[in-house]
C-alpha positions in Angstrom: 4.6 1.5 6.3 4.8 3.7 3.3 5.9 2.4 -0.1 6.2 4.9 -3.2 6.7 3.4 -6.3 7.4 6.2 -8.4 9.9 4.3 -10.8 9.8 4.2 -14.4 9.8 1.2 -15.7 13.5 1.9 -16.8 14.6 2.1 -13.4 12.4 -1.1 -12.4 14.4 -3.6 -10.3 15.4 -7.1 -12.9 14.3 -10.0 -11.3 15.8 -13.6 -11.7 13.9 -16.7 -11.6 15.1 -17.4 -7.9 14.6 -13.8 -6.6 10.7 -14.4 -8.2 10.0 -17.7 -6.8 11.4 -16.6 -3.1 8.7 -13.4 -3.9 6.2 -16.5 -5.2 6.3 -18.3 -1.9 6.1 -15.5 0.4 3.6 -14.2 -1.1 1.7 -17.9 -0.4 2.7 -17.2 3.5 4.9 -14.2 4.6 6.0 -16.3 7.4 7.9 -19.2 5.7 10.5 -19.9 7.1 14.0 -18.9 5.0 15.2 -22.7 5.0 11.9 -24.0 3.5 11.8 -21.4 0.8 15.3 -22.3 0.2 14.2 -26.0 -0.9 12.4 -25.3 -2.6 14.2 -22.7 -4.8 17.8 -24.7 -4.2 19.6 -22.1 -2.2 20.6 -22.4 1.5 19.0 -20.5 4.4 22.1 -17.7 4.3 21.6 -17.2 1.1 17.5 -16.9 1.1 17.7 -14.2 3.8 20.3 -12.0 1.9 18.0 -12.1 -1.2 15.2 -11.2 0.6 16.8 -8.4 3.0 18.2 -7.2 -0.9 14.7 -7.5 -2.2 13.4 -5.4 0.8 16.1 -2.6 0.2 15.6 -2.4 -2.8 11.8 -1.4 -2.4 10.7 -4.7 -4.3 8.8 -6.0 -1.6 7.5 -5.8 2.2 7.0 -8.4 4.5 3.9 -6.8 6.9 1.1 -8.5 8.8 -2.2 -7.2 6.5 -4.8 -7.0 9.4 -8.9 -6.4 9.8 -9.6 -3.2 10.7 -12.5 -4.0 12.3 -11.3 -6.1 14.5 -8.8 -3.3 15.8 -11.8 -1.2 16.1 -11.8 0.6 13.3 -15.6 0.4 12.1 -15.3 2.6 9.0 -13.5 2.3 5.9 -13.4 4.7 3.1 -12.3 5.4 -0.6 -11.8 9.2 -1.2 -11.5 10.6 -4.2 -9.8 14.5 -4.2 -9.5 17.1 -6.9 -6.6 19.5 -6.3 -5.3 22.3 -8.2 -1.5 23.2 -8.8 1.0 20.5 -8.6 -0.9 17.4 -6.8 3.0 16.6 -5.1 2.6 18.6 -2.0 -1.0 17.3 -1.9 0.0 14.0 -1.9 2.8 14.2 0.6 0.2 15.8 3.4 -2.0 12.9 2.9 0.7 10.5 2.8 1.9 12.2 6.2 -1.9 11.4 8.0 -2.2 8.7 10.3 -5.8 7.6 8.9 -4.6 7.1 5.4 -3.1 4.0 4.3 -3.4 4.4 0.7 -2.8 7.3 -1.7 -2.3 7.4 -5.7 -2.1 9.9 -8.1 -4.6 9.1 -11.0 -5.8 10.3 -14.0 -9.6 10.8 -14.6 -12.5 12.9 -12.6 -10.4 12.3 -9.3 -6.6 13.4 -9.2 -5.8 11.3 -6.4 -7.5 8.3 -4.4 -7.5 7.8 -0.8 -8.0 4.9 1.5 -8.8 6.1 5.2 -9.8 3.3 8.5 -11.7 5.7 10.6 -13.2 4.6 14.3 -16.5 6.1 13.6 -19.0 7.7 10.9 -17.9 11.3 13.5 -14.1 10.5 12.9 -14.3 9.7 9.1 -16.1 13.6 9.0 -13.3 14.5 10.3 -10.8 13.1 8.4 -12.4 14.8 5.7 -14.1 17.8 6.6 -11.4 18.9 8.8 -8.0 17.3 7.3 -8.2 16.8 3.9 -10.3 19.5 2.8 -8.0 22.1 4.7 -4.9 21.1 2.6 -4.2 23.7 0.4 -5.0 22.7 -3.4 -7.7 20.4 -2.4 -11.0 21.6 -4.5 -13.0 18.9 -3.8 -13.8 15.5 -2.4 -15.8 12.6 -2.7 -16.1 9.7 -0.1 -17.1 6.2 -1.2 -17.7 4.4 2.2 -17.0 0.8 2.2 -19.9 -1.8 2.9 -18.6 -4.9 2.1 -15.4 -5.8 1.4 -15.3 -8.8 -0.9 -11.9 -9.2 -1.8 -8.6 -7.8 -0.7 -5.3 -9.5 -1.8 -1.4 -8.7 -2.1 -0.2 -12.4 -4.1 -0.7 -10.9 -7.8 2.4 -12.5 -8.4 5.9 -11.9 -10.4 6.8 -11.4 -13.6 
């Protein structure tokens, strides 16, 4: 699923204390059930799921299953960093558009943007790079930091 936030913080959505606690529990279990997170944030079930189908439309927050990708057969995992030339929006947007990358941000420093990629294989992660990413136009450079270990990966930083 792809999720831009590009907002200022002008355009940022205001939460209320009821919208952030319904964000508070299912971020503690994404599979709560709507009457359970309504007692404990005192509205009924109705009123739960409109909040969080609102909160969903209005790009707040997704509900997804987070999985291993190892255990779906993807055995390599990989940070790229790119430099690009020229506006880094088209660049972004071809990433953004392949099916290995799950993760892409502009940033500032020595890289212009950041890349996540699950490959299969060591072969399919040279791909990805030698014949995708390098081959968008802009790209100047790349660096790959393949993942060894991954020693902590969490979505519950909370609301504020």
């Amino acid at each position: 699923m792809t999720k831009s936030s590009g907002r200022s913080d002008r355009s940022r959505t205001s939460l209320d204390e009821v919208s952030k606690a319904i964000i508070a529990e299912l971020q503690q279990d994404g599979r709560r059930s709507y009457a359970a997170i309504g007692k404990v944030v005192g509205l009924s079930e109705a009123a739960v799921r409109q909040r969080v189908q609102r909160l969903i439309d209005n790009g707040v927050m997704q509900v997804v299953a987070v999985t291993d990708p190892t255990e779906l057969g993807f055995s390599r995992q990989a940070m790229i960093g790119v430099r690009a030339t020229g506006d880094l929006g088209p660049v972004a947007d071809a990433l953004v558009a392949m099916e290995e990358v799950d993760y892409v941000v502009v940033v500032a420093g020595s890289f212009d943007l950041l890349v996540e990629v699950v490959a299969e294989s060591d072969e399919h992660l040279l791909d990805i790079v030698s014949q995708q990413i390098r081959a968008i136009p802009s790209v100047v450079s790349t660096e790959t930091f393949v993942y060894l270990r991954l020693k902590k990966q969490t979505y519950s930083w909370g609301v504020r």
